[in-house]
N, C-alpha and C positions, 0 to 999 in steps of 0.2 A: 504493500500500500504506500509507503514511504520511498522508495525505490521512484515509483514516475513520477511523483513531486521532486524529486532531487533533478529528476532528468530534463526534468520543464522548467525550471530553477536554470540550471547551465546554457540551455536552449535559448532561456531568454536574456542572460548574460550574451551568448553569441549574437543574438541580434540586437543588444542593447549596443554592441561595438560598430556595424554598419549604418544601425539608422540615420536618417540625416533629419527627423522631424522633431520639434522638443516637443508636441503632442505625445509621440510616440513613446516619448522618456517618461513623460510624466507616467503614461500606461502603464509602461515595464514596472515603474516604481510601485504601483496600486498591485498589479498581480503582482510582482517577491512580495509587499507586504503579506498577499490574503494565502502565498506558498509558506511564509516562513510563519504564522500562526497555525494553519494544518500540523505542518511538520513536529512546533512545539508540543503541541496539543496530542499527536500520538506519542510522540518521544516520552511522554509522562508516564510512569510505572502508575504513579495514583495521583488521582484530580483534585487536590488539597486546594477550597475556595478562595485563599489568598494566592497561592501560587500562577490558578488560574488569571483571578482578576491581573494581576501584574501580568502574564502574557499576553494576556487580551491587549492591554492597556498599551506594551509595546508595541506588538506588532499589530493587530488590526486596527486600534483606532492611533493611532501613530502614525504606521510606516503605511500602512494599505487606506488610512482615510485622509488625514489633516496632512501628511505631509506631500502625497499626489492635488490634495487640493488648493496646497499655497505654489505648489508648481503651476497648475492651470491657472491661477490668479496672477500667475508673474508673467505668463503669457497671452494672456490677454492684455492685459497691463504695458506691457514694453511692445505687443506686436510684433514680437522674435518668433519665427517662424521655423528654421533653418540653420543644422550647425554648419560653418562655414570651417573648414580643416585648414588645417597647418602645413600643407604640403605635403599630404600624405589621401591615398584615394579612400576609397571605401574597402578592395581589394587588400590595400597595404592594413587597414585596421583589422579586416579578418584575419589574417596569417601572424599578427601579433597577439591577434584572440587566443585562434589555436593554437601559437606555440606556449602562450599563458597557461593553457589547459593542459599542454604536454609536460612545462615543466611542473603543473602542481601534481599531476598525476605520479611523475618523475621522484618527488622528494615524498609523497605518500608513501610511495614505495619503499623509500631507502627508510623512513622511519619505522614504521611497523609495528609499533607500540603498541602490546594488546590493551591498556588503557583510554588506549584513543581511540574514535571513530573512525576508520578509513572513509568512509566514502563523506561523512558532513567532514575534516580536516583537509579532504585535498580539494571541495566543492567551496570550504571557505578560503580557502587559499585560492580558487580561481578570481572568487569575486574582490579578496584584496587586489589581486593584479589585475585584472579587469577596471575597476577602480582607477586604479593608478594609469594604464594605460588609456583611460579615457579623456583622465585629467590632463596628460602629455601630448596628447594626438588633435584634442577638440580646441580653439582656441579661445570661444566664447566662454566669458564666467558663468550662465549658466549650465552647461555640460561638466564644468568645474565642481560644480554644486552637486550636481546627482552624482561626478566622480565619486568625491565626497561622502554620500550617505550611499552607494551602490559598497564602501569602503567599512562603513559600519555596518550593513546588512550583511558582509562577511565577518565582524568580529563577533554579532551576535550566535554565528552559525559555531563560532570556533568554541566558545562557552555551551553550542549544543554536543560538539565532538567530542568535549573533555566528556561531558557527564548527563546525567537528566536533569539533576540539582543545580536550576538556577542561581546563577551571583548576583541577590538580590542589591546589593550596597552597587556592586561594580555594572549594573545595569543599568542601574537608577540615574549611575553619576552618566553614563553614558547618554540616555534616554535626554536627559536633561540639559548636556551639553550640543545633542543636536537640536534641539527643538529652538534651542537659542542661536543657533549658527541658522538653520530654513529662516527663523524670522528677519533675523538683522538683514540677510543677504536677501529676502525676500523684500525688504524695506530699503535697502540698497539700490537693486532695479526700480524700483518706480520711485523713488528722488532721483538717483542719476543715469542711469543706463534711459529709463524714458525722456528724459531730457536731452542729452548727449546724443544717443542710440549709439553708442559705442561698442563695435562689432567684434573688437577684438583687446584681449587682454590688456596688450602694450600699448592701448589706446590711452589707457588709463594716468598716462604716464606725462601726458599731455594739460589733462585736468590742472590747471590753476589754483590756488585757493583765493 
Protein backbone atom coordinates (compact mmCIF):
# COMPACT_ATOMS: atom_id res chain seq x y z
CA UNK A 1 0.00 0.00 0.00
CA UNK A 2 2.81 2.39 0.82
CA UNK A 3 5.19 1.18 -1.91
CA UNK A 4 2.87 3.22 -4.95
CA UNK A 5 2.73 6.27 -2.67
CA UNK A 6 6.52 6.29 -2.52
CA UNK A 7 6.59 5.71 -6.22
CA UNK A 8 4.09 8.63 -7.03
CA UNK A 9 6.12 10.69 -4.50
CA UNK A 10 9.46 10.30 -6.90
CA UNK A 11 7.21 10.54 -10.01
CA UNK A 12 6.39 13.63 -9.18
CA UNK A 13 9.67 14.90 -7.97
CA UNK A 14 10.76 13.92 -11.62
CA UNK A 15 8.27 16.02 -13.16
CA UNK A 16 8.52 18.66 -10.47
CA UNK A 17 12.33 19.03 -12.34
CA UNK A 18 10.91 19.60 -16.04
CA UNK A 19 7.87 21.71 -15.45
CA UNK A 20 8.02 25.10 -16.78
CA UNK A 21 4.49 26.24 -15.09
CA UNK A 22 4.42 27.79 -11.38
CA UNK A 23 0.69 26.55 -11.41
CA UNK A 24 2.10 23.28 -11.92
CA UNK A 25 4.50 23.63 -8.71
CA UNK A 26 2.06 24.98 -6.63
CA UNK A 27 0.12 21.38 -7.63
CA UNK A 28 3.09 19.12 -7.10
CA UNK A 29 3.33 20.95 -3.72
CA UNK A 30 -0.61 20.19 -2.80
CA UNK A 31 -0.34 16.25 -3.98
CA UNK A 32 3.43 15.52 -1.68
CA UNK A 33 1.46 17.33 1.00
CA UNK A 34 -1.80 14.81 0.64
CA UNK A 35 1.34 11.72 -0.26
CA UNK A 36 3.22 12.54 2.69
CA UNK A 37 0.07 12.57 5.23
CA UNK A 38 -1.04 8.89 3.68
CA UNK A 39 2.26 7.60 4.08
CA UNK A 40 2.58 9.07 7.80
CA UNK A 41 -0.74 7.82 8.64
CA UNK A 42 0.06 4.15 7.60
CA UNK A 43 3.74 4.20 8.99
CA UNK A 44 1.91 4.55 12.55
CA UNK A 45 2.09 1.03 14.52
CA UNK A 46 -0.90 2.92 16.63
CA UNK A 47 -3.00 6.11 16.17
CA UNK A 48 -2.34 7.90 19.46
CA UNK A 49 -4.82 11.30 19.06
CA UNK A 50 -2.14 13.78 19.78
CA UNK A 51 0.22 12.09 17.47
CA UNK A 52 -2.29 12.04 14.87
CA UNK A 53 -3.43 15.64 15.35
CA UNK A 54 0.24 16.94 14.93
CA UNK A 55 0.48 14.86 11.53
CA UNK A 56 -2.59 16.17 10.26
CA UNK A 57 -1.50 19.49 11.28
CA UNK A 58 1.84 19.04 9.31
CA UNK A 59 1.25 17.71 6.58
CA UNK A 60 -2.35 18.02 5.36
CA UNK A 61 -3.25 21.33 6.57
CA UNK A 62 0.23 22.73 6.20
CA UNK A 63 2.16 21.40 3.27
CA UNK A 64 -1.20 19.94 1.10
CA UNK A 65 -3.55 23.12 2.09
CA UNK A 66 -2.09 26.67 3.40
CA UNK A 67 1.05 26.24 1.90
CA UNK A 68 -0.19 25.36 -2.05
CA UNK A 69 -2.41 28.07 -1.26
CA UNK A 70 -0.01 31.04 -0.50
CA UNK A 71 1.72 29.76 -3.64
CA UNK A 72 -1.44 30.35 -5.90
CA UNK A 73 -1.97 33.65 -4.03
CA UNK A 74 1.67 34.75 -5.08
CA UNK A 75 0.63 33.88 -8.58
CA UNK A 76 -1.86 35.57 -9.05
CA UNK A 77 -0.44 38.33 -7.23
CA UNK A 78 2.86 38.86 -9.29
CA UNK A 79 1.30 37.38 -12.64
CA UNK A 80 4.44 34.93 -12.94
CA UNK A 81 3.51 32.49 -15.06
CA UNK A 82 6.66 30.69 -16.35
CA UNK A 83 10.01 29.47 -14.97
CA UNK A 84 12.51 31.14 -17.13
CA UNK A 85 16.03 28.78 -16.70
CA UNK A 86 19.45 29.55 -16.27
CA UNK A 87 20.89 28.15 -19.30
CA UNK A 88 20.01 24.92 -18.85
CA UNK A 89 16.92 23.05 -21.07
CA UNK A 90 14.37 21.00 -19.75
CA UNK A 91 16.34 17.86 -21.04
CA UNK A 92 19.58 19.13 -19.08
CA UNK A 93 17.08 19.33 -15.76
CA UNK A 94 15.97 15.65 -16.30
CA UNK A 95 19.27 13.87 -16.48
CA UNK A 96 20.31 15.99 -13.25
CA UNK A 97 16.94 14.51 -11.91
CA UNK A 98 17.88 11.10 -12.80
CA UNK A 99 21.38 11.13 -11.81
CA UNK A 100 19.84 12.64 -8.31
CA UNK A 101 17.97 9.60 -8.04
CA UNK A 102 20.87 7.30 -9.11
CA UNK A 103 23.06 8.80 -6.60
CA UNK A 104 20.45 8.58 -3.65
CA UNK A 105 19.72 5.03 -4.61
CA UNK A 106 23.71 4.64 -4.84
CA UNK A 107 24.48 5.61 -1.11
CA UNK A 108 21.11 3.75 0.10
CA UNK A 109 22.97 1.05 -0.94
CA UNK A 110 26.22 1.59 0.58
CA UNK A 111 24.55 2.26 3.85
CA UNK A 112 22.24 -0.44 4.63
CA UNK A 113 21.53 0.02 8.08
CA UNK A 114 18.81 -2.28 9.34
CA UNK A 115 17.70 0.76 11.41
CA UNK A 116 16.97 2.75 8.71
CA UNK A 117 14.22 2.63 6.03
CA UNK A 118 15.70 1.87 2.75
CA UNK A 119 13.25 2.84 0.44
CA UNK A 120 11.77 6.59 2.80
CA UNK A 121 16.01 7.39 3.28
CA UNK A 122 17.09 7.07 -0.30
CA UNK A 123 13.24 8.71 -1.54
CA UNK A 124 14.25 11.51 1.17
CA UNK A 125 17.51 11.89 -0.13
CA UNK A 126 16.10 12.23 -3.78
CA UNK A 127 13.94 15.03 -2.72
CA UNK A 128 16.94 16.94 -0.73
CA UNK A 129 18.70 16.96 -4.15
CA UNK A 130 15.81 17.42 -6.11
CA UNK A 131 15.41 20.59 -3.95
CA UNK A 132 18.66 21.64 -4.37
CA UNK A 133 18.88 21.18 -7.99
CA UNK A 134 15.92 23.13 -8.57
CA UNK A 135 17.20 25.86 -6.51
CA UNK A 136 20.47 25.82 -8.90
CA UNK A 137 18.87 25.35 -12.34
CA UNK A 138 15.46 27.74 -11.96
CA UNK A 139 16.58 31.28 -11.67
CA UNK A 140 13.28 32.87 -10.49
CA UNK A 141 12.87 33.24 -6.52
CA UNK A 142 9.96 31.68 -6.70
CA UNK A 143 11.17 28.15 -7.92
CA UNK A 144 13.77 29.16 -5.12
CA UNK A 145 10.93 28.98 -2.70
CA UNK A 146 9.27 25.55 -3.41
CA UNK A 147 13.32 24.45 -3.86
CA UNK A 148 13.12 25.33 -0.41
CA UNK A 149 10.06 23.49 1.05
CA UNK A 150 10.35 20.41 -1.80
CA UNK A 151 13.91 20.48 0.69
CA UNK A 152 11.82 20.10 3.82
CA UNK A 153 9.40 17.73 2.51
CA UNK A 154 12.46 15.50 2.31
CA UNK A 155 13.66 16.17 5.89
CA UNK A 156 10.21 15.30 7.06
CA UNK A 157 10.52 11.88 5.12
CA UNK A 158 14.11 11.36 6.80
CA UNK A 159 12.45 11.54 10.45
CA UNK A 160 9.88 8.98 8.63
CA UNK A 161 13.08 6.58 7.79
CA UNK A 162 14.64 6.80 11.17
CA UNK A 163 11.55 5.43 12.82
CA UNK A 164 7.46 5.61 13.27
CA UNK A 165 8.03 7.80 16.55
CA UNK A 166 7.67 11.24 15.54
CA UNK A 167 10.32 14.26 16.62
CA UNK A 168 7.66 16.17 18.06
CA UNK A 169 10.05 19.25 19.41
CA UNK A 170 12.26 18.94 16.01
CA UNK A 171 9.11 19.16 13.95
CA UNK A 172 7.51 21.63 15.42
CA UNK A 173 10.69 23.96 15.34
CA UNK A 174 10.71 22.93 11.62
CA UNK A 175 6.84 23.34 10.89
CA UNK A 176 7.28 26.62 12.38
CA UNK A 177 10.24 27.80 10.64
CA UNK A 178 8.76 27.25 7.28
CA UNK A 179 5.50 28.62 7.77
CA UNK A 180 7.48 31.91 8.53
CA UNK A 181 9.86 31.73 5.42
CA UNK A 182 6.12 30.99 2.80
CA UNK A 183 4.82 34.03 4.59
CA UNK A 184 7.69 36.64 4.49
CA UNK A 185 8.68 35.54 0.86
CA UNK A 186 5.06 35.32 0.06
CA UNK A 187 4.95 39.03 1.38
CA UNK A 188 8.15 39.78 -0.58
CA UNK A 189 6.55 39.01 -4.20
CA UNK A 190 3.64 41.33 -3.81
CA UNK A 191 5.60 44.40 -2.39
CA UNK A 192 8.57 43.91 -4.61
CA UNK A 193 8.60 41.36 -7.39
CA UNK A 194 4.95 42.99 -8.34
CA UNK A 195 6.22 46.11 -8.47
CA UNK A 196 9.64 45.43 -10.10
CA UNK A 197 8.59 42.13 -11.82
CA UNK A 198 11.92 41.09 -11.57
CA UNK A 199 12.48 37.98 -13.51
CA UNK A 200 15.57 36.96 -12.24
CA UNK A 201 17.42 36.51 -9.10
CA UNK A 202 20.44 38.93 -9.93
CA UNK A 203 17.90 41.36 -10.75
CA UNK A 204 17.61 42.00 -7.36
CA UNK A 205 20.94 43.34 -7.01
CA UNK A 206 19.96 46.26 -8.99
CA UNK A 207 17.18 47.23 -6.39
CA UNK A 208 18.06 50.60 -4.68
CA UNK A 209 17.18 51.53 -1.22
Amino acid sequence: MILPLVILYVVSLVYLSITERFRNFASIMMLQGWLLFVIALLRLHAIAPLELGFIALETLLFKAIVVPAILFAVIRKTKINRVRTSGSSQFHALLLSLAALAVSISVTYCIADPTVDPVFFGVALYALLSGLVLIVLRSRLFSHMVGFLVIENGVFLFSTAIGVEMPFLINIAILLDILMSVLMLGVFFTKIDGKIHADDADSLTNVKD
